[in-house]
LUMMI-188156 format. One line per 2 residues: number of its first residue (from 1); their letters; for each residue x, z, y of N, C-alpha, C, O, CB. Coordinates in Angstrom, 2 decimals. Glycine has a CB too. Layout:
N
NUM> A> X Z Y X Z Y X Z Y X Z Y X Z Y  ...
END
This chain:
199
1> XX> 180.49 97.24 36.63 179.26 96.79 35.94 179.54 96.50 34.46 178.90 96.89 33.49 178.68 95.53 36.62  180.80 95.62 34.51 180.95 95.45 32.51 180.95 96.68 31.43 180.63 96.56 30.25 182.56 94.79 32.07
3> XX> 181.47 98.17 32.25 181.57 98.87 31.71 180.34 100.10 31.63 180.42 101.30 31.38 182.64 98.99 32.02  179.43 99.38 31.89 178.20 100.26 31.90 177.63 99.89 30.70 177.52 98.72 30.35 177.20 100.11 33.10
5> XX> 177.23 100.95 30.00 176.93 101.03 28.51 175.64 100.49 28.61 175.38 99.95 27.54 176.99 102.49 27.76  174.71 100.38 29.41 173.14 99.74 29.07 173.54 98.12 29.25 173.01 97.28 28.52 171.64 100.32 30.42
7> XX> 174.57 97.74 30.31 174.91 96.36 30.79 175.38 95.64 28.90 174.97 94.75 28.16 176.57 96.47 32.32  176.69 96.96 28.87 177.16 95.88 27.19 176.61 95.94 26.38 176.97 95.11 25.54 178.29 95.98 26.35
9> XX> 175.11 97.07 25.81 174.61 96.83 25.28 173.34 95.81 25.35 172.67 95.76 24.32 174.68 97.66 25.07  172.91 94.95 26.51 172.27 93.97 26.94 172.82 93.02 26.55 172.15 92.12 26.04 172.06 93.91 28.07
11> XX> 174.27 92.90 26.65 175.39 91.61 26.20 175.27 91.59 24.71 174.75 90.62 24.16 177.20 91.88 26.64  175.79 92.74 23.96 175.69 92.49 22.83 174.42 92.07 22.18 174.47 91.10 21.43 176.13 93.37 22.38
13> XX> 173.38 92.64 22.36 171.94 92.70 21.38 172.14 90.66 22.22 171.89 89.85 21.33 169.87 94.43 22.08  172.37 90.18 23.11 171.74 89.07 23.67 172.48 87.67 22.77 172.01 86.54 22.68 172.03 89.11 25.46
15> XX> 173.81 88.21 22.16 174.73 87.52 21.56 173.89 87.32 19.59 174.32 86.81 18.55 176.44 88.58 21.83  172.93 87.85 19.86 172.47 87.78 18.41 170.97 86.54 18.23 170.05 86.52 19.05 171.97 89.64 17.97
17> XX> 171.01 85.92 17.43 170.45 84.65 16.89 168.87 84.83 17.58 168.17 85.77 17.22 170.53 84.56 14.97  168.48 84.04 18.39 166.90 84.12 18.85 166.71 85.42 20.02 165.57 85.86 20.19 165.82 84.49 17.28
19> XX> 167.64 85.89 20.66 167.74 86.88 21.42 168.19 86.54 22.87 169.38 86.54 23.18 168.53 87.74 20.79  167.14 86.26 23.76 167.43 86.05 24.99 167.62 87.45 26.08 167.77 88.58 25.63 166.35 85.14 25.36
21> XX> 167.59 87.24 27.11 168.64 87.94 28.35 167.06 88.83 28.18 167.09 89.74 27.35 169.38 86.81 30.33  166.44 88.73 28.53 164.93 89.39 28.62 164.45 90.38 27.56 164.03 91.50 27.84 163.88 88.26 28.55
23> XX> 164.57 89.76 26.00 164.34 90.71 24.67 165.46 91.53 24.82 165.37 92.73 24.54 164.32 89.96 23.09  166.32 91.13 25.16 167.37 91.89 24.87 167.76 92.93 25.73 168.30 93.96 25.32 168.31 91.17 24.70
25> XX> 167.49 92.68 26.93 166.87 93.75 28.03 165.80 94.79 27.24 165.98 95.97 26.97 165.95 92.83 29.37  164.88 94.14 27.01 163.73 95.11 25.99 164.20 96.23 25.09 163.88 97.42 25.02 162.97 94.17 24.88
27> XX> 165.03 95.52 24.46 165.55 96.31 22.85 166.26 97.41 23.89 166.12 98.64 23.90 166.98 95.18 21.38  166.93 96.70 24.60 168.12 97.90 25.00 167.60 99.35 25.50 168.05 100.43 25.12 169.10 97.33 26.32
29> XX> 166.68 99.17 26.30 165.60 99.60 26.62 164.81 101.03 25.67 164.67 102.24 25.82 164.91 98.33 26.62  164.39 99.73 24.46 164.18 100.99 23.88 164.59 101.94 23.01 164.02 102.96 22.64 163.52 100.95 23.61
31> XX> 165.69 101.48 22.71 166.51 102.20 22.27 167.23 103.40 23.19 167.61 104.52 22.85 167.29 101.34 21.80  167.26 102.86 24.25 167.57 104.18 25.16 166.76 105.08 24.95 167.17 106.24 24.92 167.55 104.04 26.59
33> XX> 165.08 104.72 24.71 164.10 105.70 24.46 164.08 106.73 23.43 163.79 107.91 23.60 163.12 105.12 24.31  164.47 106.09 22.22 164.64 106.24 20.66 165.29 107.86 20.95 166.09 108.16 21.83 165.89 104.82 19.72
35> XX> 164.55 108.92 19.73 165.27 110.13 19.50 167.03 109.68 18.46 167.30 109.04 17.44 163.92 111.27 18.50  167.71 110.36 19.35 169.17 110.71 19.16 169.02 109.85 17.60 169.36 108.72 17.23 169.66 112.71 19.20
37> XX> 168.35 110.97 16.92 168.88 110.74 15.47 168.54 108.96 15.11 169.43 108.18 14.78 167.89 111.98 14.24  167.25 108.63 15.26 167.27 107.43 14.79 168.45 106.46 15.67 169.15 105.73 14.98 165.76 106.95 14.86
39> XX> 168.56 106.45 16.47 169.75 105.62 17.38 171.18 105.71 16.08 171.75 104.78 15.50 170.23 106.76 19.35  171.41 107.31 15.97 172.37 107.55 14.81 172.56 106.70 13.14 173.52 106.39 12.44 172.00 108.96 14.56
41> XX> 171.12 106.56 13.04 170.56 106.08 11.91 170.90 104.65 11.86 171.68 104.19 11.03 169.13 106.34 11.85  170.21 103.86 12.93 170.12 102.64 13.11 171.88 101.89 13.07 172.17 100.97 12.31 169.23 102.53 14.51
43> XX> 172.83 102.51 14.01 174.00 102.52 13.88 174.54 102.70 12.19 174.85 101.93 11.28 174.38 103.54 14.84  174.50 103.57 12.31 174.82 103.52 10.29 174.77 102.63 10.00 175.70 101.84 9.81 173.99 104.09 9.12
45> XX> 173.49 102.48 9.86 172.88 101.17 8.70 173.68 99.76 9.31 173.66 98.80 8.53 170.67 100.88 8.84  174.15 99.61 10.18 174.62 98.43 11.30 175.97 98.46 10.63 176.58 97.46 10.28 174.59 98.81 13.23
47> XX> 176.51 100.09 10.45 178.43 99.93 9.87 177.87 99.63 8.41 178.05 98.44 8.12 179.87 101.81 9.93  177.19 100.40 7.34 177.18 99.97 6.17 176.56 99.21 5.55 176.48 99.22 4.32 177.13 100.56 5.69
49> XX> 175.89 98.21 6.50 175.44 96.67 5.86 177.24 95.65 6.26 177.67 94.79 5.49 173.47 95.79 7.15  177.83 95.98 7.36 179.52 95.15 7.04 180.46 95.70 5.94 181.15 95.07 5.14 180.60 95.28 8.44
51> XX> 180.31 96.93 6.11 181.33 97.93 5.03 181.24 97.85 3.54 182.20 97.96 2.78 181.05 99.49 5.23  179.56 97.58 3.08 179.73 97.37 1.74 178.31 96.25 1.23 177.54 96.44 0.28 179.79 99.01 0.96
53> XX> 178.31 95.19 2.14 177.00 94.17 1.63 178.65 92.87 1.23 179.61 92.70 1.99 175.20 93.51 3.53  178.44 92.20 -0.12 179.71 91.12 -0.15 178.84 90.20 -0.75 177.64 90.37 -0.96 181.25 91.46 -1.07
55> XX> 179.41 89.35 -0.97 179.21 87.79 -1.88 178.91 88.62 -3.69 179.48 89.49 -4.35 181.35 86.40 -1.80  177.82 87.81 -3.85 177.75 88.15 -5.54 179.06 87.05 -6.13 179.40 85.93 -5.75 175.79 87.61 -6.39
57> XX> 179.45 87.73 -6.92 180.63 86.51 -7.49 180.15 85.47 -8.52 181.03 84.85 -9.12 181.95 87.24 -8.31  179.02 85.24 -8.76 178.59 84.13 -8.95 177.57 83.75 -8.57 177.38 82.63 -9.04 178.61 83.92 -9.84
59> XX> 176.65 84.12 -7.85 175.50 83.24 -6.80 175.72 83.49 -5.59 174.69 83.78 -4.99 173.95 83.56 -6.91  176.74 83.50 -4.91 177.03 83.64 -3.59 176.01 84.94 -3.14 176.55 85.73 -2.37 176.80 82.17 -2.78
61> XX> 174.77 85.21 -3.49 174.04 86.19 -2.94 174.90 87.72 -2.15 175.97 88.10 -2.63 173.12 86.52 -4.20  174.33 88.36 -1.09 174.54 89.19 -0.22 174.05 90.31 -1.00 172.84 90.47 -1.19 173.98 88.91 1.07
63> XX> 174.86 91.03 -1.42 174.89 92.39 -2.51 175.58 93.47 -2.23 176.49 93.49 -1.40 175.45 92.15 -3.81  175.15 94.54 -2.95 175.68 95.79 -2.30 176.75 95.62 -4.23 177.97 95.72 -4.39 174.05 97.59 -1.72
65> XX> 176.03 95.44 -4.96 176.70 95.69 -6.57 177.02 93.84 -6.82 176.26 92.93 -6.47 175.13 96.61 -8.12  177.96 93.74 -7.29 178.56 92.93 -8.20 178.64 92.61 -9.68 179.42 93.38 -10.25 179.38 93.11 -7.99
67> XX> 178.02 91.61 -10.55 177.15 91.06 -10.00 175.77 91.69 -9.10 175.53 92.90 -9.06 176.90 90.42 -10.94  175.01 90.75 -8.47 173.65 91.17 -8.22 172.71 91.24 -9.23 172.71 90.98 -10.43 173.12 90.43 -7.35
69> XX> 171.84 91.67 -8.37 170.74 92.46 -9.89 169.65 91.10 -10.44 168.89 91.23 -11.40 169.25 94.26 -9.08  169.77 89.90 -9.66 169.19 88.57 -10.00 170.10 88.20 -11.20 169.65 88.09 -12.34 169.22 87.43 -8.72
71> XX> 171.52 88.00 -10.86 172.49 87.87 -12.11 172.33 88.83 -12.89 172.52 88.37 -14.02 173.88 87.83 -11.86  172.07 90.00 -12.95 172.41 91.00 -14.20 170.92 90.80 -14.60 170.77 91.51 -15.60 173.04 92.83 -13.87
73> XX> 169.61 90.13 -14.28 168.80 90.63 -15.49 168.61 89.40 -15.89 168.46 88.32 -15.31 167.45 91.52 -15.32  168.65 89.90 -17.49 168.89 89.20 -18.87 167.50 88.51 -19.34 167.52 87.69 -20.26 169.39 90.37 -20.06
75> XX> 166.08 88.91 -18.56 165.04 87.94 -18.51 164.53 87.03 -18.24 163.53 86.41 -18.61 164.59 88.02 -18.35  165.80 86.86 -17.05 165.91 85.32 -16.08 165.75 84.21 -17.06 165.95 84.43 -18.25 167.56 85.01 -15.21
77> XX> 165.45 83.19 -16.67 165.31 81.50 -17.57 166.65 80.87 -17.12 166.80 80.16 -16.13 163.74 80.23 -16.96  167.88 81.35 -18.29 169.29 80.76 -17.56 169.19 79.13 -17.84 170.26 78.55 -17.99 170.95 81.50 -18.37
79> XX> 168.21 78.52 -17.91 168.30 76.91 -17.92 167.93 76.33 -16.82 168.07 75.10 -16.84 167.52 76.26 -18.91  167.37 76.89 -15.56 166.53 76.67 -14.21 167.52 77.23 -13.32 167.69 78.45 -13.38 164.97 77.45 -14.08
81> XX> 168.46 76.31 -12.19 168.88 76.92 -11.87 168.15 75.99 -9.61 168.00 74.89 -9.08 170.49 77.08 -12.89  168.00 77.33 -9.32 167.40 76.93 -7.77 168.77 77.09 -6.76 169.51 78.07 -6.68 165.93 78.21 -7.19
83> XX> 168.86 75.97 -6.11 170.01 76.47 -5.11 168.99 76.46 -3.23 168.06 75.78 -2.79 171.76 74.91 -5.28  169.40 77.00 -2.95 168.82 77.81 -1.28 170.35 77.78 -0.27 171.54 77.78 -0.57 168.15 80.10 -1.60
85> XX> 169.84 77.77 0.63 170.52 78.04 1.21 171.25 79.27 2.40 172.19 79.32 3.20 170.29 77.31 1.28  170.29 80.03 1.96 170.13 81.82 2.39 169.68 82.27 1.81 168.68 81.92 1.17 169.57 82.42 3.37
87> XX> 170.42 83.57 1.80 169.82 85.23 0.72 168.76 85.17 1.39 167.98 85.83 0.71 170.66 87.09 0.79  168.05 84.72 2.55 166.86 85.19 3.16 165.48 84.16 2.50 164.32 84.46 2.22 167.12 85.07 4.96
89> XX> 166.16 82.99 2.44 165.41 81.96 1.32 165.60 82.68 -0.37 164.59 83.13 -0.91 166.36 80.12 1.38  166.46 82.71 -0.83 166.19 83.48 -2.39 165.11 84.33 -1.86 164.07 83.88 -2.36 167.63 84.52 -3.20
91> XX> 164.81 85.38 -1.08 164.03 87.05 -0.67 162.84 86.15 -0.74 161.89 86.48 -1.44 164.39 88.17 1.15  162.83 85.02 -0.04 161.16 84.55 0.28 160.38 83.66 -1.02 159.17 83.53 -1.18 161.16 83.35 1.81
93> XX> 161.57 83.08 -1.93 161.07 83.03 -2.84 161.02 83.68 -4.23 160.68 83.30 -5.35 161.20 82.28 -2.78  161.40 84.59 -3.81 161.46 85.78 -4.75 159.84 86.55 -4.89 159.07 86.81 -5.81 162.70 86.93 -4.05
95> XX> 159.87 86.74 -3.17 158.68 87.50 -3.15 157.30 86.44 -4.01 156.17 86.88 -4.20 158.38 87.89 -1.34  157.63 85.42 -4.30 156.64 84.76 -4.64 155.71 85.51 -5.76 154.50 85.66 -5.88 157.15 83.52 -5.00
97> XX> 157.21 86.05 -6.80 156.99 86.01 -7.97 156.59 84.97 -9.18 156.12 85.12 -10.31 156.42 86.67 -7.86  156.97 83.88 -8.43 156.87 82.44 -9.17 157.76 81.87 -10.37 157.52 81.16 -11.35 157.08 81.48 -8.15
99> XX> 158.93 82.52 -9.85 160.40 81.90 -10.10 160.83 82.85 -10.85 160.72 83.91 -10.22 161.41 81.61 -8.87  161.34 83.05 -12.07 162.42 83.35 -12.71 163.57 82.80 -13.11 164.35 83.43 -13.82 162.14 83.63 -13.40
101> XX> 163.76 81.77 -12.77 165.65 81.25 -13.01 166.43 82.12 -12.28 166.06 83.22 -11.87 166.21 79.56 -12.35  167.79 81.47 -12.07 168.56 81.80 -11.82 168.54 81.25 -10.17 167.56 80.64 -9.75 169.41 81.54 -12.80
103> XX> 169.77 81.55 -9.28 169.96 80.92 -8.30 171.10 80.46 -7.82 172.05 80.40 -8.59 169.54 81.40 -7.65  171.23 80.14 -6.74 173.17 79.65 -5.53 172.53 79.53 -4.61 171.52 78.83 -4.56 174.44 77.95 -5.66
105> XX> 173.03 80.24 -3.64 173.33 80.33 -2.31 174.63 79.70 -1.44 175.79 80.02 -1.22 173.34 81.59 -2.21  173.69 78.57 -1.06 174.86 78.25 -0.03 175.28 78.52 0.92 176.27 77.84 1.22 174.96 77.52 0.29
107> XX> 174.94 79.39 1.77 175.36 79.96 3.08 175.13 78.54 3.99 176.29 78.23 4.25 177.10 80.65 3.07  174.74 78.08 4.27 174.30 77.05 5.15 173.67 75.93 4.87 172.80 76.16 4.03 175.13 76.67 5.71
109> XX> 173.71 74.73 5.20 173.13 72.97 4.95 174.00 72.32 5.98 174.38 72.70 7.09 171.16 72.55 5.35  174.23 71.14 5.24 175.12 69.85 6.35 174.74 69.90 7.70 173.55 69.76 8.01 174.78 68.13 5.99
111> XX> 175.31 70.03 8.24 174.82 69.68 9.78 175.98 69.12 10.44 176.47 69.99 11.16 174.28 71.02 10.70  176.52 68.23 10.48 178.04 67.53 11.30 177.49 67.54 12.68 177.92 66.77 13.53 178.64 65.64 10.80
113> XX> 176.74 68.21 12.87 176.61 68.12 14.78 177.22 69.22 14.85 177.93 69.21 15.86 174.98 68.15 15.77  177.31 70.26 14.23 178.01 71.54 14.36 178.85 71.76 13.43 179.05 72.86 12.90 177.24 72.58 14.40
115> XX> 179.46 70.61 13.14 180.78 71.01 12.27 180.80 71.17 10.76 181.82 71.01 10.09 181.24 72.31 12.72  179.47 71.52 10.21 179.41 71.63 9.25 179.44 71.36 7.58 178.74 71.84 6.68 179.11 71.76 9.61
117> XX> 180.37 70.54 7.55 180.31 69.67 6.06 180.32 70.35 4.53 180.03 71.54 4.66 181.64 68.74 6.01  180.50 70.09 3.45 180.24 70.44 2.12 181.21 71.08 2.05 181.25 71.51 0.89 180.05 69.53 1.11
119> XX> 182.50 71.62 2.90 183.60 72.47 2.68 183.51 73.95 3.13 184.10 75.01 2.92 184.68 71.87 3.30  182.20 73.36 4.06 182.12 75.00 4.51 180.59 75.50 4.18 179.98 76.36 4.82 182.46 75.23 6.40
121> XX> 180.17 74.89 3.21 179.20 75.90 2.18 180.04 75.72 0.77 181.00 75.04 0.40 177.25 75.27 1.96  179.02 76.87 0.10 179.38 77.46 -1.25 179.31 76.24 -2.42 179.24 76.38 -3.64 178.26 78.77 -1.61
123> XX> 179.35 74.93 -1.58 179.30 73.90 -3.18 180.48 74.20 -4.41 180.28 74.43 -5.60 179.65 72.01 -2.73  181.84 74.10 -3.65 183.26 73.75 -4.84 182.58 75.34 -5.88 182.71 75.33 -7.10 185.74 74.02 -3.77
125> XX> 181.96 76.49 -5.21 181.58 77.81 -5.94 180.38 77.15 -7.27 180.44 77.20 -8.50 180.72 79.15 -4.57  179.60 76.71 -6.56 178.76 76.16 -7.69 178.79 75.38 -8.54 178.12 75.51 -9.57 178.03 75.84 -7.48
127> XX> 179.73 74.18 -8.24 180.48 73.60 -9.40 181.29 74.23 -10.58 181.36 74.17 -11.81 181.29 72.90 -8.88  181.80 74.80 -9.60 182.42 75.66 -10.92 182.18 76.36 -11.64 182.88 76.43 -12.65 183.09 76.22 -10.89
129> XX> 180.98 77.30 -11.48 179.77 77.83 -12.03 179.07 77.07 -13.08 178.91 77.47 -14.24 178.90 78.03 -11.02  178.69 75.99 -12.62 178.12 75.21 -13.16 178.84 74.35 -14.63 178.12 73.83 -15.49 177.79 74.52 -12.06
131> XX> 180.27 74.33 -14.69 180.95 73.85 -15.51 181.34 75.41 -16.56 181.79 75.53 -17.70 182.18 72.98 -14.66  181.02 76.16 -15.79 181.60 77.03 -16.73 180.80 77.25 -18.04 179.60 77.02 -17.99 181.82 78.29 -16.07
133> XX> 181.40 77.71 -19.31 180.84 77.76 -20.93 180.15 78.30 -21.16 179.47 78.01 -22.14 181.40 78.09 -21.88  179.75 79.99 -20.00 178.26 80.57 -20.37 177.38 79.77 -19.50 176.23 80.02 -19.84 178.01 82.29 -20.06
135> XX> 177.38 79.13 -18.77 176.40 78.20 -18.24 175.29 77.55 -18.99 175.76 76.73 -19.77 177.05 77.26 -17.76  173.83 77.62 -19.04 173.26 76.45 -20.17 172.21 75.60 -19.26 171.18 75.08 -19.70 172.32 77.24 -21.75
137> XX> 172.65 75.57 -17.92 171.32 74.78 -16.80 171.07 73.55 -17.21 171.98 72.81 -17.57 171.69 74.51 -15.11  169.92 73.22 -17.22 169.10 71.67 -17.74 168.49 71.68 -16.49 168.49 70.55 -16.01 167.84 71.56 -19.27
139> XX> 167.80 72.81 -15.54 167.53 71.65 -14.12 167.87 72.44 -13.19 168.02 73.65 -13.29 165.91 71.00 -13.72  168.04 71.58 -11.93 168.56 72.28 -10.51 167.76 71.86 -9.42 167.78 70.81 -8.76 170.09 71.93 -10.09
141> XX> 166.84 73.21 -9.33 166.13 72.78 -8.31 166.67 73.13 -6.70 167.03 74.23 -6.28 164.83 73.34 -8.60  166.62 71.87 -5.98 167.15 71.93 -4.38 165.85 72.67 -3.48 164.85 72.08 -3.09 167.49 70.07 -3.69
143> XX> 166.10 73.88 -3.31 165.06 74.46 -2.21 165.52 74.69 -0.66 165.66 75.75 -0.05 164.59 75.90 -2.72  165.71 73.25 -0.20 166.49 73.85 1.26 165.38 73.35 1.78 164.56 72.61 1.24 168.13 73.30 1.96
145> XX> 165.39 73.83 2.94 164.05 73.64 3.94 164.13 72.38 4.15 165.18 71.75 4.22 163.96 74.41 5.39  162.60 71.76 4.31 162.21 70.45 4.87 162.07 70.01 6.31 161.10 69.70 7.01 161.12 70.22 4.39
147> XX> 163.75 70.10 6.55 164.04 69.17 8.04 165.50 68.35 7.90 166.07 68.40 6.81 164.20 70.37 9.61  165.88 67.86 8.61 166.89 67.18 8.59 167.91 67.99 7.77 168.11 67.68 6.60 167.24 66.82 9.91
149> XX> 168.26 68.55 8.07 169.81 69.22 7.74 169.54 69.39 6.23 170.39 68.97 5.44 170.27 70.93 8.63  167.99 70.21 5.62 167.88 70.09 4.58 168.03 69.38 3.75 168.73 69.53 2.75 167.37 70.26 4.49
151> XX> 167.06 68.04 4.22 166.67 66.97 3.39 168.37 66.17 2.97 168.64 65.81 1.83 165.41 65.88 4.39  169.39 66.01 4.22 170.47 65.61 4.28 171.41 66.77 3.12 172.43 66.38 2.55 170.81 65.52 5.89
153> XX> 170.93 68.01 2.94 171.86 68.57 1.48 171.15 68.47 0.75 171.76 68.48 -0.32 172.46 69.93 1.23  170.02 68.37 0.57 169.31 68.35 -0.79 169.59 66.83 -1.46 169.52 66.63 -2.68 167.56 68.66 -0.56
155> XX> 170.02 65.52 -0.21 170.07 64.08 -1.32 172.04 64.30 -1.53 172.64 63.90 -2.53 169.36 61.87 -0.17  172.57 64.85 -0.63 174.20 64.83 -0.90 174.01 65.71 -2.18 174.57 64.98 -3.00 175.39 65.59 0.46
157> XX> 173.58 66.81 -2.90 173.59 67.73 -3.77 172.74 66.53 -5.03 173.30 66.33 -6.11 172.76 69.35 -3.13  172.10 66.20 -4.88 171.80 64.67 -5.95 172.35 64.08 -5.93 172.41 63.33 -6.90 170.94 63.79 -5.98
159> XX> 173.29 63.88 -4.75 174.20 62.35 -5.61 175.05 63.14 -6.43 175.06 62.99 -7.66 175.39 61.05 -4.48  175.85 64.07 -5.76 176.80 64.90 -6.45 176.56 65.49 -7.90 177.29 65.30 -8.88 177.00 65.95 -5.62
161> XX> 175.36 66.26 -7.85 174.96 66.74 -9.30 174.66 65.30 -10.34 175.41 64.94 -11.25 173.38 67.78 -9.13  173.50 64.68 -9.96 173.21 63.71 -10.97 174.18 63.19 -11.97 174.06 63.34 -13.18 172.78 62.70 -10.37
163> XX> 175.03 62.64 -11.44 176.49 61.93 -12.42 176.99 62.49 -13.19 177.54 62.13 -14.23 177.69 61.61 -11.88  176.75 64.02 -12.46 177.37 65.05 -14.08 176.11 65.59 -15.20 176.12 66.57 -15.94 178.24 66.93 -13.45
165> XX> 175.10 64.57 -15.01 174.19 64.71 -16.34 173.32 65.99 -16.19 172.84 66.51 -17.20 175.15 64.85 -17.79  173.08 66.56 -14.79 171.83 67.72 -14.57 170.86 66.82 -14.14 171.14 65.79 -13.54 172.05 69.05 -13.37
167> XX> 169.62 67.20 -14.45 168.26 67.06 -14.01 168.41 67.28 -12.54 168.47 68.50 -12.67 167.22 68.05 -14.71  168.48 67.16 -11.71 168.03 67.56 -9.83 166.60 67.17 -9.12 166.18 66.11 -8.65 169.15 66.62 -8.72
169> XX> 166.02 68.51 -9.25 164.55 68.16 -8.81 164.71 68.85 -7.42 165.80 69.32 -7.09 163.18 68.81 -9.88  163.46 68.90 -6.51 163.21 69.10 -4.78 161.98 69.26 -4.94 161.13 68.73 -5.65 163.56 67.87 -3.59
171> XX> 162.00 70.20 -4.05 160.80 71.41 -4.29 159.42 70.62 -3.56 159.94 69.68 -2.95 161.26 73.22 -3.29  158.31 70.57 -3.40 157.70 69.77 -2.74 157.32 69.66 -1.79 157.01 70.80 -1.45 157.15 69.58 -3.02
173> XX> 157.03 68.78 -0.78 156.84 68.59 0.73 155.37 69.62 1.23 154.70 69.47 2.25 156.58 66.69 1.04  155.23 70.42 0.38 153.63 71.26 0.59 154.21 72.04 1.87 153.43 72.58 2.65 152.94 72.58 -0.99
175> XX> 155.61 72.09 2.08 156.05 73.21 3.01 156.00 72.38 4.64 156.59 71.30 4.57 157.84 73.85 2.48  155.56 72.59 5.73 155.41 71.75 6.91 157.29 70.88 7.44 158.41 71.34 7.64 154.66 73.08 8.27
177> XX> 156.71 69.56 7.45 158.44 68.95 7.80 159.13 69.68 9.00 158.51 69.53 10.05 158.48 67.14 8.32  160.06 70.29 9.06 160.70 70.70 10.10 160.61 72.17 10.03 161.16 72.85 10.90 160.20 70.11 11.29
179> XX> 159.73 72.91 8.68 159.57 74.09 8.76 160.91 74.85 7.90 161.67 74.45 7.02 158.14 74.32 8.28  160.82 75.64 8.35 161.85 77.15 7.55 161.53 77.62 6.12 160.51 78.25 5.85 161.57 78.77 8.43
181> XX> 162.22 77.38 5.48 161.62 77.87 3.82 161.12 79.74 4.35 159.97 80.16 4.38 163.51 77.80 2.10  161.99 80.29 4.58 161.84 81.95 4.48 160.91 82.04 5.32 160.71 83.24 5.09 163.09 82.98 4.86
183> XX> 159.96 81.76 6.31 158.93 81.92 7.29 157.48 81.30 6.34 156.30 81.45 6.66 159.39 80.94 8.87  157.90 80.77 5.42 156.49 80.26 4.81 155.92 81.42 3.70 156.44 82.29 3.00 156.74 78.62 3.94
185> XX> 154.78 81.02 3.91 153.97 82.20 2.69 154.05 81.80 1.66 154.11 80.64 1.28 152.47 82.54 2.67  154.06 83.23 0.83 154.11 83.23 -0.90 153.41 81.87 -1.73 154.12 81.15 -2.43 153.13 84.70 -1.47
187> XX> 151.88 81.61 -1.55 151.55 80.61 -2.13 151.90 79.03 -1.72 151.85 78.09 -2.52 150.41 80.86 -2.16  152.29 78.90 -0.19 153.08 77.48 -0.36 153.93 77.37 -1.07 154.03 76.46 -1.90 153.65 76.98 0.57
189> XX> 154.95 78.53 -0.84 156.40 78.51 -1.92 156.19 77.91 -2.92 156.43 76.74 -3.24 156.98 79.80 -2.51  155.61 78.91 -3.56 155.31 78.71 -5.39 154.92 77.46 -5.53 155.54 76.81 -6.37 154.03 79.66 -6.18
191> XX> 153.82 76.76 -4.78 152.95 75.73 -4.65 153.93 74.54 -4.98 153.89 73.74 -5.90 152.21 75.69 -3.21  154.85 74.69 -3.89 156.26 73.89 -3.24 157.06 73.25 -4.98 157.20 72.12 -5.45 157.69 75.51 -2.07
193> XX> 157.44 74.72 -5.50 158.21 74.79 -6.48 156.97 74.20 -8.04 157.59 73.89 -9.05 158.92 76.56 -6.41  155.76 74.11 -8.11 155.15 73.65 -9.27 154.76 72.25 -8.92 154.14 71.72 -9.84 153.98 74.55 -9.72
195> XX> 154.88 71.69 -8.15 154.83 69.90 -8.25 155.94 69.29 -7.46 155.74 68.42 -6.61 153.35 69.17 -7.55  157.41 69.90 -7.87 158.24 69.77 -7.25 158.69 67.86 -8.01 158.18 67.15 -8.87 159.22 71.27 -7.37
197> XX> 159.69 67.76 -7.22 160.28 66.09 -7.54 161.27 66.04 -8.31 162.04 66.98 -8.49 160.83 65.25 -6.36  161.40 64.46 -9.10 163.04 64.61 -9.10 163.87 63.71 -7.87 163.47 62.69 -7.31 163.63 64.02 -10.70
199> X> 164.81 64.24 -7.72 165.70 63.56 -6.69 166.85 61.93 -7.36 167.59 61.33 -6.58 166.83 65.11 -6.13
END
């Protein structure tokens, strides 16, 4: 049975984030259906999003080019700088079209129920960023989602920033408590980010 290709592909698709024994039955499913080529296709795209998606080397962002194309354009407002905590949060407030600063990606938020402390996101990256001589940020806005884990990096990222003389503002509670920044629509975002706080 382990070695039956519909069985490990049930295992695998089931091992992925929000994917129970049932969807994942589904997918497998239809993909069995799927013409050859797209199955071919889909695979690809599966090796060359590991093979060549990396860290931007200075906003942590998930990039195919180095820098990313948020860092390389020269229209950005380099005095605004937003930190998120997923490329999937930058995408959602991107799509706003609200925002032109700059950004940081932390790859996660505090969560010590799962291990997670300020060593294993991208902070010591943004400090150092942040100290560096082409740097000219006057504010840092905290856009992590409004639930615990958030609210808990967005006041550790104020105590931390404040002392070194940045502005630290927080985007505003317009977004539902407990909700997902990247699941909310374009005009809360923006909404979020124009009567935002300081921390």
């Amino acid at each position: 049975m382990a070695s039956d290709p519909i069985f490990q592909l049930i295992e695998e698709l089931g091992k992925l984030p929000g994917i129970g024994h049932k969807t994942a039955s589904r997918l497998a499913f239809h993909i069995l259906r799927l013409p050859h080529k797209q199955v071919v296709d889909l695979s690809a795209a599966l090796i060359a999003v590991k093979e060549k998606i990396r860290l931007c080397s200075l906003c942590m962002h998930l990039t195919e080019q180095d820098p990313c194309v948020f860092c390389q354009d020269s229209k950005r407002d380099t005095q605004i700088l937003c930190i998120v905590s997923s490329s999937s949060d930058l995408l959602a407030i991107e799509r706003t079209g609200g925002f032109r600063g700059l950004y940081h990606v932390l790859h996660g938020v505090l969560s010590p129920l799962e291990g997670i402390g300020p060593d294993q996101l991208r902070i010591r990256e943004l400090l150092h960023r942040l100290q560096s001589p082409q740097m000219h940020v006057l504010e840092i806005i905290v856009a992590t989602s409004p639930n615990v884990e958030g609210e808990a990096t967005a006041v550790y990222l104020a105590r931390l920033l404040k002392p070194l003389g940045w502005k630290v503002t927080r985007i505003a509670s317009g977004l539902p408590i407990g909700g997902e920044l990247e699941y909310a629509d374009g005009v809360t975002i923006s909404r979020a980010f124009e009567i935002r706080r300081e921390l």
